[in-house]
C-alpha positions in Angstrom: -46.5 8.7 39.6 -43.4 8.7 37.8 -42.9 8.2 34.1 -40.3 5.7 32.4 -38.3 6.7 29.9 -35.3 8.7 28.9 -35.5 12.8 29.5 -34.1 14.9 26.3 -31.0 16.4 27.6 -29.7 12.1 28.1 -31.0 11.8 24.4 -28.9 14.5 23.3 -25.9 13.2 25.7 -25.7 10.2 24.0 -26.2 11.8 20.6 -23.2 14.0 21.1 -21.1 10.9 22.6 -21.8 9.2 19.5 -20.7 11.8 17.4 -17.6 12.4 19.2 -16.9 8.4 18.7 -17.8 9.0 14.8 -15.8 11.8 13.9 -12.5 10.0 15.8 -13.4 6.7 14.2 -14.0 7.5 11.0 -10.8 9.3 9.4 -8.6 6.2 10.7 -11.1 3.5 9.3 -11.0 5.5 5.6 -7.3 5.2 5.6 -7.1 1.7 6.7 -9.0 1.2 3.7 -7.3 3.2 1.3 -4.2 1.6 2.3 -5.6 -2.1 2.2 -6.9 -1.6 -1.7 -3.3 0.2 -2.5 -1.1 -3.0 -1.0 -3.9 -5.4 -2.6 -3.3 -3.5 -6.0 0.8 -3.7 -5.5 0.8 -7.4 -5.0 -1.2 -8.0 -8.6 1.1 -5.6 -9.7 4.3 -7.6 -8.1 2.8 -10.9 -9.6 2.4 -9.2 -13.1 6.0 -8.5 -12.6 7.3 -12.5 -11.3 5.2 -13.8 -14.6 6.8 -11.3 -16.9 9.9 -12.9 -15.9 8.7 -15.8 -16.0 7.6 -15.2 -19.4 10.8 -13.9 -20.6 12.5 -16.9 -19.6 10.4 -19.5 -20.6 10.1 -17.9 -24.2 14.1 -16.3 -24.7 12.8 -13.0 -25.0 15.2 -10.4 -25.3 15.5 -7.6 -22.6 13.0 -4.7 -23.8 9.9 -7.5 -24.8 6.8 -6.2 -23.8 4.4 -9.6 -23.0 0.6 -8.9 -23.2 -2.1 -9.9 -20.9 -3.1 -13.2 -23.3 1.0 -13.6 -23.1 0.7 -14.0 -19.7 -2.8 -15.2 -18.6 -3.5 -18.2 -18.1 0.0 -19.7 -18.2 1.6 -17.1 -15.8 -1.3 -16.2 -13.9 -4.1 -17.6 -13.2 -6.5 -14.5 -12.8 -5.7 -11.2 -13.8 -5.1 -9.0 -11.1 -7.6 -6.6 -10.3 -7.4 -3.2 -8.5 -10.2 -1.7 -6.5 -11.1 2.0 -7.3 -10.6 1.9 -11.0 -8.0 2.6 -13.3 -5.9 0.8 -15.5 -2.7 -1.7 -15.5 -0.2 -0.9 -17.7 2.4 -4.1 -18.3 5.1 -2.5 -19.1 8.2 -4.3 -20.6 10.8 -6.8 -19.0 12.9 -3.6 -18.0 10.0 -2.1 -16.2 7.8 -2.8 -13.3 4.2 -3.2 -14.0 1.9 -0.2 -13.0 -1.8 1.2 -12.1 -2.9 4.3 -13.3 -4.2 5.6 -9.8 -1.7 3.6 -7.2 1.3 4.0 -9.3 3.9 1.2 -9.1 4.7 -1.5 -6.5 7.0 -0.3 -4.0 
């Protein structure tokens, strides 16, 4: 009589298949990441940047004003940018583009 089932050596076949598939897969898949939350993070950054202007405009501020976060939330922007991974926003003046302390500024 002959048993069912699945002998070692295919048990370890399919083990080492799925590695193989792992260790390709998963380098690409934590870049794609990385580079999703660093675009997400540039576009809050570029809309920081469109309401500064904004701000500048609607309020004749000179060129070197600096607006803060309550200058430009909710008015300018509805919610305040976030950015994954930490870090901090720095606003920056009209003469600068806004920036994150990790993903650096907006390209």
């Amino acid at each position: 009589m002959r048993q069912r089932g699945f002998t070692l050596v295919e048990i370890m076949i399919v083990v080492l298949i799925i590695g193989i598939l792992l260790t390709i897969a998963v380098p690409g898949w934590m870049k794609m990441r990385r580079t999703t939350h660093e675009k997400a993070c540039w576009s809050g950054l570029r809309m920081i940047d469109d309401a500064k202007q904004q701000w500048s405009m609607d309020t004749n501020q000179e060129t070197g004003a600096t607006p803060t976060e309550a200058d430009l939330s909710p008015e300018y922007i509805k919610t305040w940018p976030q950015c994954d991974g930490g870090g901090t926003i720095t606003i920056g003046s009209n003469m600068q583009n806004a920036s994150h302390s990790i993903w650096g500024q907006a390209p």
